[in-house]
KOLTOR-328833 format. One line per 10 residues: their letters; for each residue x, y, z of N, C-alpha, C. Coordinates in steps of 0.2 Angstrom, whole numbers, padded with zeros to 4 digits. Example, Ala and Ser with C-alpha at 12.3 -4.5 7.8 and 13.67 -1.06 7.14 Angstrom:
2
as) 0066/-0028/0039/0062/-0022/0039/0066/-0016/0039 ~ 0064/-0011/0035/0068/-0005/0036/0064/0000/0039
% end
This chain:
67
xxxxxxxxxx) 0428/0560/0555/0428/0563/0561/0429/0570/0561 ~ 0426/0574/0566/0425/0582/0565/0429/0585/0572 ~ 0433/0588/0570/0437/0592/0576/0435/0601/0574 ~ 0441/0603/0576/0440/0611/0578/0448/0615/0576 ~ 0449/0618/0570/0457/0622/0569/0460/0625/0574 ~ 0464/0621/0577/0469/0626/0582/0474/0628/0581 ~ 0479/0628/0577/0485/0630/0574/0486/0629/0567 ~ 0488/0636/0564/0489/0634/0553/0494/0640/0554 ~ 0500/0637/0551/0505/0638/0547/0506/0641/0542 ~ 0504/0643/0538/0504/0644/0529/0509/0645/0527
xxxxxxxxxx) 0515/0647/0531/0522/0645/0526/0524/0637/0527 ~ 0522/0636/0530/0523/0626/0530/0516/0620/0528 ~ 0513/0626/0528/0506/0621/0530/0503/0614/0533 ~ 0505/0616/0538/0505/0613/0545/0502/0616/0549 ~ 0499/0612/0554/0496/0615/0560/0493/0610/0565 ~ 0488/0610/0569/0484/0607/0574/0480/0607/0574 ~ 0474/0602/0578/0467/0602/0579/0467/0601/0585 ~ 0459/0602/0587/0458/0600/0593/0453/0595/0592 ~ 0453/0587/0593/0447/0584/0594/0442/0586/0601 ~ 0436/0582/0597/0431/0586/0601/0431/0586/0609
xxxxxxxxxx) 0436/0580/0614/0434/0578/0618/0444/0585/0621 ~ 0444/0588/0618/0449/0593/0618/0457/0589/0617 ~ 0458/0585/0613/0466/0580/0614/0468/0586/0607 ~ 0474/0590/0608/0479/0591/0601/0479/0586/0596 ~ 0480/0586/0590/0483/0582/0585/0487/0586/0580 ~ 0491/0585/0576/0494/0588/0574/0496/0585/0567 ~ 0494/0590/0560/0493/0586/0554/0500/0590/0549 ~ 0500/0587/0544/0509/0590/0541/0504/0594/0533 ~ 0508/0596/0529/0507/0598/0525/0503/0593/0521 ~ 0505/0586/0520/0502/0583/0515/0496/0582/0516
xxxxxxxxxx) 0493/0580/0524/0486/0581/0526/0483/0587/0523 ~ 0487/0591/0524/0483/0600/0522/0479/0599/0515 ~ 0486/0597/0512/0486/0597/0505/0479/0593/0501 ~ 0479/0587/0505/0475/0582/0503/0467/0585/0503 ~ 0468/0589/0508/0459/0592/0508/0459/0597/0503 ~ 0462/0601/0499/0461/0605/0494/0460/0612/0497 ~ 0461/0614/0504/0463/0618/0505/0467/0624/0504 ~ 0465/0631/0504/0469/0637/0503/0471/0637/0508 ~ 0466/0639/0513/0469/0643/0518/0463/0642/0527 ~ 0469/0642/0531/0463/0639/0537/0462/0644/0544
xxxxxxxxxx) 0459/0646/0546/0457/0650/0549/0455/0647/0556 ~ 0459/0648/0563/0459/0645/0570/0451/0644/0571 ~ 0448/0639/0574/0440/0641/0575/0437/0638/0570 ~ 0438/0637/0565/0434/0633/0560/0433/0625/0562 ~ 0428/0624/0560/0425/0616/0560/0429/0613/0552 ~ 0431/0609/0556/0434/0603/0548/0433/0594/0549 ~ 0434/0593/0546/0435/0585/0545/0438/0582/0544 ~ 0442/0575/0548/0447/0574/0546/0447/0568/0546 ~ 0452/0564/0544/0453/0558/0541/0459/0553/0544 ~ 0460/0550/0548/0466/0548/0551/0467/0539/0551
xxxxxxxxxx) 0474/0539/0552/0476/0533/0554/0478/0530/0559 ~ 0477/0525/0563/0481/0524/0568/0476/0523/0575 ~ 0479/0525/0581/0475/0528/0587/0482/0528/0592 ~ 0479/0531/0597/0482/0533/0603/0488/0537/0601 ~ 0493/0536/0606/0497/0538/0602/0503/0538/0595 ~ 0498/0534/0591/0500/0531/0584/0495/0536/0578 ~ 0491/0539/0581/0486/0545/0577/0488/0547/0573 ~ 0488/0548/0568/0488/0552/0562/0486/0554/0559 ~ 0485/0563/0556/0479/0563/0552/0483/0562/0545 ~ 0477/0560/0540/0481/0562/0534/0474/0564/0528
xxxxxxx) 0469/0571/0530/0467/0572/0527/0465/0579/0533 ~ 0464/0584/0531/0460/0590/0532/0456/0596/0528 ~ 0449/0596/0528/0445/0600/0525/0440/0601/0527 ~ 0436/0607/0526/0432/0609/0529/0424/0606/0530 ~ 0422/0605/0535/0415/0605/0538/0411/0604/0533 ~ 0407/0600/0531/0400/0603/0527/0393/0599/0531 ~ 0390/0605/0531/0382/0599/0533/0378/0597/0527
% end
């Protein structure tokens, strides 16, 4: 699934996305972590990896966009 970075944190490494249809999600450090990630920049295309739906969503991967 491909969203869009709305919110990073780098002392927590945590933050938000925006899916495409514009709904927040909000992923924890471990997601961050799991995509190998340094560092994330508002605006960037990523890709993420979840579980759940509605309001049981979860992400549990975030990393960057590749075509």
């Amino acid at each position: 699934m491909q969203a869009t970075s709305y919110t990073y944190d780098p002392e927590t490494r945590s933050g938000s996305v925006l899916l495409d249809d514009g709904t927040p999600v909000e992923f924890d450090a471990r997601a961050f972590d799991a995509g190998g990630l340094r560092l994330l920049r508002p605006g960037q295309r990523v890709r993420i990896e979840v579980t759940g739906e509605g309001a049981d969503l979860r992400i549990t991967l975030v990393t960057l966009q590749t075509f």
